[in-house]
C-alpha positions in Angstrom: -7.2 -38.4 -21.4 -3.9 -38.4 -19.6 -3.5 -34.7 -21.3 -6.3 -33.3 -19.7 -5.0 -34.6 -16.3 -1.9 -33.0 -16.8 -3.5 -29.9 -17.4 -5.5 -29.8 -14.1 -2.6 -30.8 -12.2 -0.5 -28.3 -13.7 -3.4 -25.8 -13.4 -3.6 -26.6 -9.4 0.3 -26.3 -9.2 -0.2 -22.7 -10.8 -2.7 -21.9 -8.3 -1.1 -23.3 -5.3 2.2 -20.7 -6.1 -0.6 -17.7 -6.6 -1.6 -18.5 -3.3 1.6 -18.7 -2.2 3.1 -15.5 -3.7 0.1 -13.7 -2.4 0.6 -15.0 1.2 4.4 -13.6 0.7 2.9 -10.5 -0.4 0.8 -10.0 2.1 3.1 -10.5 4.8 5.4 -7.6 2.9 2.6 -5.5 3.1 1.4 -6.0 6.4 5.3 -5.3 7.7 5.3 -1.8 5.1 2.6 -0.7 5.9 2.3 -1.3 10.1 6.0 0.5 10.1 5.0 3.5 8.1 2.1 3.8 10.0 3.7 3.6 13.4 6.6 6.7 11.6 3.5 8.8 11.0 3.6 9.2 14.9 7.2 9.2 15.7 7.7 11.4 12.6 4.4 13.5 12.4 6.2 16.7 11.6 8.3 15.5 8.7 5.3 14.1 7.0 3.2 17.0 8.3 5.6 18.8 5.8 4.4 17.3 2.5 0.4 17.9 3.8 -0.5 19.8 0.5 -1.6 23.3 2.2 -5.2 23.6 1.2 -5.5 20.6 3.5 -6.5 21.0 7.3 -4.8 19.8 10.5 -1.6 19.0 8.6 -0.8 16.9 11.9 -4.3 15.0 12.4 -4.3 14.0 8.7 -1.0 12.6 9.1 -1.9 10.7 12.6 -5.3 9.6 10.9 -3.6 8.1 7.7 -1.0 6.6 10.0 -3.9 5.0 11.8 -5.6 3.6 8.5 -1.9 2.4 7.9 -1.4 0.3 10.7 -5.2 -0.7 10.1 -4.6 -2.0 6.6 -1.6 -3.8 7.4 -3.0 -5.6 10.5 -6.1 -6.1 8.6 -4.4 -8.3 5.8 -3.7 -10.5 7.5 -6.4 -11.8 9.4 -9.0 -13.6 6.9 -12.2 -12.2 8.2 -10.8 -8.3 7.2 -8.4 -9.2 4.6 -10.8 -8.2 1.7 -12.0 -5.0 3.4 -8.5 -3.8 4.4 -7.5 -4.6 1.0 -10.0 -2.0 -0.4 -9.0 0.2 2.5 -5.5 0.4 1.8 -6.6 1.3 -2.2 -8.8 3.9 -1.3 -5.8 5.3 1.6 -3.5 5.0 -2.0 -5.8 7.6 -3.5 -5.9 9.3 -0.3 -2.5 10.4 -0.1 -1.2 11.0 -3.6 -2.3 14.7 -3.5 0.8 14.8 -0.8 3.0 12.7 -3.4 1.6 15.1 -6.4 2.2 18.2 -4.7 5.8 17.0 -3.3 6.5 16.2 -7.1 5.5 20.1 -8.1 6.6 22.0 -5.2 10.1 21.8 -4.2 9.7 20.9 -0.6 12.6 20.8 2.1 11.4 17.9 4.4 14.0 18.2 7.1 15.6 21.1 5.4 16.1 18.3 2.4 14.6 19.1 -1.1 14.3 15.6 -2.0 15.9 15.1 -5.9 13.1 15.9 -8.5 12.8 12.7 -10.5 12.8 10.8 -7.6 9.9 12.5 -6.4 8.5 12.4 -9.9 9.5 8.9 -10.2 7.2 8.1 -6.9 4.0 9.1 -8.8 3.5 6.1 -10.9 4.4 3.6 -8.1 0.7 4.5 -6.5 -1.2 2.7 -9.0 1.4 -0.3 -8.7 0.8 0.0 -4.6 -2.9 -0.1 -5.6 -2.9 -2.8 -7.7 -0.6 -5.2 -4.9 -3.0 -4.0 -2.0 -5.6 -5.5 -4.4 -4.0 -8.5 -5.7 -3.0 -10.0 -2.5 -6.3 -9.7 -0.4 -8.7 -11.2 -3.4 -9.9 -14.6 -2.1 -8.4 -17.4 -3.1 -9.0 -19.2 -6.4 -11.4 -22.1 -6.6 -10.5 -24.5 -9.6 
């Protein structure tokens, strides 16, 4: 008896630091993602610069994502939005990476910088991690 009362409590101690980690996430990537956000208007044209070229409006895409940024990062934190901006934020993820794909292939000067390859290569497999945090932290909490 006393066993299976020690596993409950440990199992409420466990989900007490989920919910704390994913508070500290979320606050992490509300903060990333509203200062990126507000740089994709104080820095359209540098980001303007990875805008694969098929794309158009280079500068609108980069002003609407930046919007969707801020968005996503506000929306985190507020309870009532946290699940929708959660999803938001994933599908901006997949949004972007052709940028991050076709900076990876093309060696592009941003700022007269060719950024080093593998570090550029090295970006690609963070997007799934970015999607899987976005996620993580905006799921509701666990009921035991």
């Amino acid at each position: 008896m006393a066993r299976g009362r020690f596993r409950a409590k440990l199992g409420a101690m466990t989900t007490e630091r989920i919910e704390r980690a994913r508070r500290v996430v979320r606050g992490f990537v509300a903060v990333a993602m509203v200062a990126v956000g507000v740089l994709h208007f104080t820095q359209a044209e540098t980001f303007a610069q990875i805008v694969p070229p098929f794309l158009p409006a280079p500068i609108w895409l980069v002003w609407i994502s930046g919007v969707f940024e801020i968005l996503g990062g506000l929306g985190v934190l507020v309870p009532r939005t946290r699940a929708l901006a959660g999803w938001g934020l994933v599908l901006l993820y997949v949004a972007v990476f052709p940028a991050n794909v076709y900076m990876a292939v093309e060696p592009i000067a941003v700022n007269g910088v060719v950024p080093e390859r593998w570090l550029v290569w090295a970006r690609l497999p963070l997007q799934p991690l970015f999607m899987w945090v976005a996620w993580w932290c905006t799921r509701p909490p666990r009921t035991s």
